[in-house]
N, CA, C and O atoms as a GROMACS GRO file, in nm:
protein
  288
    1UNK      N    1   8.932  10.703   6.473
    1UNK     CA    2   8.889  10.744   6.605
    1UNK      C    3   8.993  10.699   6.707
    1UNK      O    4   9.064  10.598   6.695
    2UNK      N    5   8.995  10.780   6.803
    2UNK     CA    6   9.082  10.754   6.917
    2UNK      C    7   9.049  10.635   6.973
    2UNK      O    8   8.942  10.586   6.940
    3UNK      N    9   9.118  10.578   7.051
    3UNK     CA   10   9.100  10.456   7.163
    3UNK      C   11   9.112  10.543   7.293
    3UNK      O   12   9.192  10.636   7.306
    4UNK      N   13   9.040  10.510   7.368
    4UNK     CA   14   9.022  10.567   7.493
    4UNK      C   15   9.140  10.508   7.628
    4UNK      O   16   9.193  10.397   7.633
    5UNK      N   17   9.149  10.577   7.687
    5UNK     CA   18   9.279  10.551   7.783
    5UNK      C   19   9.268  10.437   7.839
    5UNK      O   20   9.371  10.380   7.877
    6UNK      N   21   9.165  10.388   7.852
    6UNK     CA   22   9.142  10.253   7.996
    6UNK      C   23   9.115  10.161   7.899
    6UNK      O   24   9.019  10.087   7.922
    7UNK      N   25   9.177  10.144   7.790
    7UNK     CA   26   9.127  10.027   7.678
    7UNK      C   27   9.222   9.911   7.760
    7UNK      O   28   9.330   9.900   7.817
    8UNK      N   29   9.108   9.836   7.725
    8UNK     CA   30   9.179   9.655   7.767
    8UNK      C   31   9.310   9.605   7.654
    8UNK      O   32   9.385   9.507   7.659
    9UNK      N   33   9.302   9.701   7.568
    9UNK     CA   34   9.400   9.602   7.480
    9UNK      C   35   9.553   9.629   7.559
    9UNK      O   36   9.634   9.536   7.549
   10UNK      N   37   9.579   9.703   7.605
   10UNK     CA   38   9.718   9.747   7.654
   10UNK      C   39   9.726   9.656   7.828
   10UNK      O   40   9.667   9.671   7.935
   11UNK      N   41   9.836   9.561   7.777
   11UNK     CA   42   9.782   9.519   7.989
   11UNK      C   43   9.928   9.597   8.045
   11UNK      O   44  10.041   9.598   7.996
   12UNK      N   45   9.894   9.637   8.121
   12UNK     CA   46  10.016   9.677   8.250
   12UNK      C   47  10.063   9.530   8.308
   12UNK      O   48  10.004   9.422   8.305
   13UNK      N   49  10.216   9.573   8.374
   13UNK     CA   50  10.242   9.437   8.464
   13UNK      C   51  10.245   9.534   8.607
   13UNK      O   52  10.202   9.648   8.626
   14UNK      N   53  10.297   9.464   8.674
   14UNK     CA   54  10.282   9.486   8.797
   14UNK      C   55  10.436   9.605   8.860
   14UNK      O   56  10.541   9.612   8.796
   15UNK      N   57  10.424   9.644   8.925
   15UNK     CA   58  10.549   9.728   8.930
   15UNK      C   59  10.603   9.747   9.072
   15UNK      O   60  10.626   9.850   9.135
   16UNK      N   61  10.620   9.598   9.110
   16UNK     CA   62  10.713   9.558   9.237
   16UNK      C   63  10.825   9.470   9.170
   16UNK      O   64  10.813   9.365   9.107
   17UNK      N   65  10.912   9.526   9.195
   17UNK     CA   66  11.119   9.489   9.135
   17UNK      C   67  11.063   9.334   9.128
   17UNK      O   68  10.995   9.262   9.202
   18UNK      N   69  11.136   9.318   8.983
   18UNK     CA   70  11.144   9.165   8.938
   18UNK      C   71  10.986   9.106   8.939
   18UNK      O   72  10.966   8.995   8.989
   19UNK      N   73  10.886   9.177   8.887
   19UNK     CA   74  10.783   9.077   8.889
   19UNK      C   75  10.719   9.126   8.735
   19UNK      O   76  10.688   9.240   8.699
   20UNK      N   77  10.711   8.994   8.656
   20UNK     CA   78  10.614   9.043   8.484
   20UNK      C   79  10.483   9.034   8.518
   20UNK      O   80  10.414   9.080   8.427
   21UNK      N   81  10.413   8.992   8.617
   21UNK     CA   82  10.273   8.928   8.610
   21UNK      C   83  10.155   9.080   8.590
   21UNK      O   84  10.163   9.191   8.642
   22UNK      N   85  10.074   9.034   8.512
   22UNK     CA   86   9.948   9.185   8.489
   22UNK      C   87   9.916   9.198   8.621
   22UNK      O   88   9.882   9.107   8.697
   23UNK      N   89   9.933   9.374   8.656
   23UNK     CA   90   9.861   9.435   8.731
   23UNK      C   91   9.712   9.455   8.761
   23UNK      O   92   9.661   9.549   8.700
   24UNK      N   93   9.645   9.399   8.828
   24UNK     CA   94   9.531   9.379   8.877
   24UNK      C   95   9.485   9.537   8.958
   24UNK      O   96   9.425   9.631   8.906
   25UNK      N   97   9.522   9.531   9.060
   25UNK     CA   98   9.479   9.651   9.106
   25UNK      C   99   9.610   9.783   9.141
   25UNK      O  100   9.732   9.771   9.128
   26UNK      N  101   9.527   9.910   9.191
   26UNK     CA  102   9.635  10.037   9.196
   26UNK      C  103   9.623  10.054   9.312
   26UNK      O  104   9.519  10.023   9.370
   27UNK      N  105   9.761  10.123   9.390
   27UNK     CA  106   9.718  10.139   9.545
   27UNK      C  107   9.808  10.266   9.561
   27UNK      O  108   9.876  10.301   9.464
   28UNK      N  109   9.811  10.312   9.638
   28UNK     CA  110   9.948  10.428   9.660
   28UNK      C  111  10.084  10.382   9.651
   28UNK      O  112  10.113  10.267   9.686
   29UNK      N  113  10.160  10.454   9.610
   29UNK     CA  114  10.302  10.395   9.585
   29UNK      C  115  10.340  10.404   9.764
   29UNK      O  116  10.367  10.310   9.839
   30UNK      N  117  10.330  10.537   9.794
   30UNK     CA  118  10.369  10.536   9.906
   30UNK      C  119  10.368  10.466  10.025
   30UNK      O  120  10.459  10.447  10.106
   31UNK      N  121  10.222  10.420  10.025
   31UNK     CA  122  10.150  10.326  10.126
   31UNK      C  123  10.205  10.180  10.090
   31UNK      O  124  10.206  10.079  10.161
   32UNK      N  125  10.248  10.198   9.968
   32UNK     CA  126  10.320  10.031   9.908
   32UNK      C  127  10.458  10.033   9.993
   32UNK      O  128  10.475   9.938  10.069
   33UNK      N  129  10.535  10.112   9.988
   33UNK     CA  130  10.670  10.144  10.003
   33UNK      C  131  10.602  10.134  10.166
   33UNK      O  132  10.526  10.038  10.182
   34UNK      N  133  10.614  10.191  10.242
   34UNK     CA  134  10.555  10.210  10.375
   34UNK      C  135  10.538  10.066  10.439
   34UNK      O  136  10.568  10.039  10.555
   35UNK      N  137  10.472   9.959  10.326
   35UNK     CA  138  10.437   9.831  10.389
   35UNK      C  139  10.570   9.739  10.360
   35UNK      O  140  10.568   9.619  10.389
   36UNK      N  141  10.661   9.787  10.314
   36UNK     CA  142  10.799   9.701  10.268
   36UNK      C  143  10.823   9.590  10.175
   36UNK      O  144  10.864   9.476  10.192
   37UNK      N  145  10.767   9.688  10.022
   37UNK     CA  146  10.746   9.609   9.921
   37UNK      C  147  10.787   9.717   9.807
   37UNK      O  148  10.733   9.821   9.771
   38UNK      N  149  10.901   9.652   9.766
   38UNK     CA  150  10.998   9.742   9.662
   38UNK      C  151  10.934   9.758   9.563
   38UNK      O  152  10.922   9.676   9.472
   39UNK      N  153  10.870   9.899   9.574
   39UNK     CA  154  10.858   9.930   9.391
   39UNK      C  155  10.908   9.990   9.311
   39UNK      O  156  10.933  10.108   9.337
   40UNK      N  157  10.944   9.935   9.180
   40UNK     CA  158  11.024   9.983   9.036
   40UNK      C  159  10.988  10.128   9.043
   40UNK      O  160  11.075  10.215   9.036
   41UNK      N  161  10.878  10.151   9.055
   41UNK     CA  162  10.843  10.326   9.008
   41UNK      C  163  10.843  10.417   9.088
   41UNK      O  164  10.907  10.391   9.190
   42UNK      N  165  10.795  10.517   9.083
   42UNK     CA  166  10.807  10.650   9.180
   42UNK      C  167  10.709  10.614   9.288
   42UNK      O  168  10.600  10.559   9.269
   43UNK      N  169  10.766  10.656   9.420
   43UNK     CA  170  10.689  10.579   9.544
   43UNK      C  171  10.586  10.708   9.517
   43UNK      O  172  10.478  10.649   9.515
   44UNK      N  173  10.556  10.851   9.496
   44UNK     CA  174  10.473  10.899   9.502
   44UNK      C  175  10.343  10.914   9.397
   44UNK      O  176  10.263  11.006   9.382
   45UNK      N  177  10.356  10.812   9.346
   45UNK     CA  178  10.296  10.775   9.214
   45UNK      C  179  10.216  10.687   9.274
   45UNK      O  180  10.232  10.666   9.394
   46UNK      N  181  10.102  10.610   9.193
   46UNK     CA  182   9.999  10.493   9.269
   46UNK      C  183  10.128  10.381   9.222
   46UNK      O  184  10.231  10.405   9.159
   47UNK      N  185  10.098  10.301   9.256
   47UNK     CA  186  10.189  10.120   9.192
   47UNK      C  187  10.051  10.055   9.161
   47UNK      O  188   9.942  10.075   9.214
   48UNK      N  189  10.084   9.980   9.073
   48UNK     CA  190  10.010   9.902   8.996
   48UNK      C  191  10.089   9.798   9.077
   48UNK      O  192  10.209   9.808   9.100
   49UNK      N  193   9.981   9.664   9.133
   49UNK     CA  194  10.000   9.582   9.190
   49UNK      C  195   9.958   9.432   9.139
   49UNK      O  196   9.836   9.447   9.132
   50UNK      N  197   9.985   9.286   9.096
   50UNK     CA  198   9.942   9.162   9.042
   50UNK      C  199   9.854   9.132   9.188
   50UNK      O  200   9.865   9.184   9.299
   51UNK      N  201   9.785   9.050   9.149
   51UNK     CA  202   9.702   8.947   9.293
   51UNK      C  203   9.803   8.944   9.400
   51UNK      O  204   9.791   8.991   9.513
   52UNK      N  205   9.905   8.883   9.347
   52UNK     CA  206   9.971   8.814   9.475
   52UNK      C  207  10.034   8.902   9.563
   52UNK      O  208  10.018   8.899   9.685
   53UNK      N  209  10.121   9.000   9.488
   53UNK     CA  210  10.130   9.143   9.538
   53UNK      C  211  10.064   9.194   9.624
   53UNK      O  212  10.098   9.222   9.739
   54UNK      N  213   9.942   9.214   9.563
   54UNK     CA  214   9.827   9.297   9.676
   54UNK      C  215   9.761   9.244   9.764
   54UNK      O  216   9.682   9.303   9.838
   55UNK      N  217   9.792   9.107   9.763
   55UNK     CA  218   9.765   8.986   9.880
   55UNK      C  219   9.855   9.014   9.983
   55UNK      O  220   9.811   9.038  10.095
   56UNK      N  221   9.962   9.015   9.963
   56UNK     CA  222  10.078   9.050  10.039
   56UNK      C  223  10.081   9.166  10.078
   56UNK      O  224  10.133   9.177  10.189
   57UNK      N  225  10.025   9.320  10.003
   57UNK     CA  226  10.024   9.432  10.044
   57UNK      C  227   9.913   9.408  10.158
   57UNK      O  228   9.961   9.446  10.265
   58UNK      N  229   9.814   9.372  10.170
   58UNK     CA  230   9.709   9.328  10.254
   58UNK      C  231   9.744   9.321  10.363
   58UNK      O  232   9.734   9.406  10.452
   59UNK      N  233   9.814   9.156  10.369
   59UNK     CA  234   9.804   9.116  10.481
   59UNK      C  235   9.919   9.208  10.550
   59UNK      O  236   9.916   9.187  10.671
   60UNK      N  237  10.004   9.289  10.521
   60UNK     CA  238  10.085   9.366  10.616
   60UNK      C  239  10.066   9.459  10.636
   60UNK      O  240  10.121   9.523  10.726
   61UNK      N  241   9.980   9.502  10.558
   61UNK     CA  242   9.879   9.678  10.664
   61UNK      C  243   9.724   9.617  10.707
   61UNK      O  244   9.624   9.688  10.716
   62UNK      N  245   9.729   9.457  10.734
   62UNK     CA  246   9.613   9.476  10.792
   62UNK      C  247   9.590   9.556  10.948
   62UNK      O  248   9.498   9.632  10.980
   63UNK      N  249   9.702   9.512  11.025
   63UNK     CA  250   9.655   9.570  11.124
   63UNK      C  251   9.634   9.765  11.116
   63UNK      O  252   9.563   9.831  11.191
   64UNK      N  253   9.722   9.821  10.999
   64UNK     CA  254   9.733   9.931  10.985
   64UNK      C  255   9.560   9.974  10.975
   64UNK      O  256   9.490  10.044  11.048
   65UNK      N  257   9.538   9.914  10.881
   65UNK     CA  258   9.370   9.945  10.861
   65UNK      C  259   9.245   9.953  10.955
   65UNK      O  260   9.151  10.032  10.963
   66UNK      N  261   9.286   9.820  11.034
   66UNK     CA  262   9.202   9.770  11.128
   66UNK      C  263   9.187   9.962  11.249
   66UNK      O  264   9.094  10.019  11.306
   67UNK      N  265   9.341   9.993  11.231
   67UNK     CA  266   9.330  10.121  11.351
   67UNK      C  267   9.239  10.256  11.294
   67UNK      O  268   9.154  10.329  11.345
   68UNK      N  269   9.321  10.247  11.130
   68UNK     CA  270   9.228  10.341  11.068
   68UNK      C  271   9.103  10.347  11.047
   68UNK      O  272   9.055  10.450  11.000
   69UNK      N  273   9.022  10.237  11.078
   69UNK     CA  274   8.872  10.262  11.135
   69UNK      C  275   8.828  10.290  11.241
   69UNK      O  276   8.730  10.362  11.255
   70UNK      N  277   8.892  10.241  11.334
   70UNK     CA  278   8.884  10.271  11.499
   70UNK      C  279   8.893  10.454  11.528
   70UNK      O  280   8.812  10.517  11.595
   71UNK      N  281   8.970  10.490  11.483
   71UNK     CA  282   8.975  10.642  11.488
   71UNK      C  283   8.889  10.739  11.464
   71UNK      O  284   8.863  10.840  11.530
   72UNK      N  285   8.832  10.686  11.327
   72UNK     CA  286   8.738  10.815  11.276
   72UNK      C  287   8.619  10.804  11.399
   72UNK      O  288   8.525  10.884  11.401
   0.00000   0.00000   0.00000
């Protein structure tokens, strides 16, 4: 039987230049690139991001976010 795509046995790392640590969460490549955080892969692709990464992606579009609620 097949193994299904989202199986735990395979871990991803993270795919910001020079980092091995497992990818935790996915975000837009673009919106990654946009916040000034080099990623290995295609910016129009999602990036797979580690904790610390996406800690850091955070805190530099927070204010981005904060507007994107204000709007709608």
């Amino acid at each position: 039987m097949a193994s299904p795509r989202h199986s735990t046995e395979r871990k991803r790392t993270c795919d910001v230049s020079n980092c091995d640590k497992e990818a935790t969460r996915s975000v837009s490549g673009r919106k990654v690139e946009k916040a000034g955080i080099s990623v290995s892969s295609e910016p129009s692709r999602n990036a797979r991001l580690c904790k610390d990464h996406y800690r850091e992606f955070k805190k530099k579009t927070k204010k981005d976010r904060a507007l994107e609620r204000l709007d709608w």
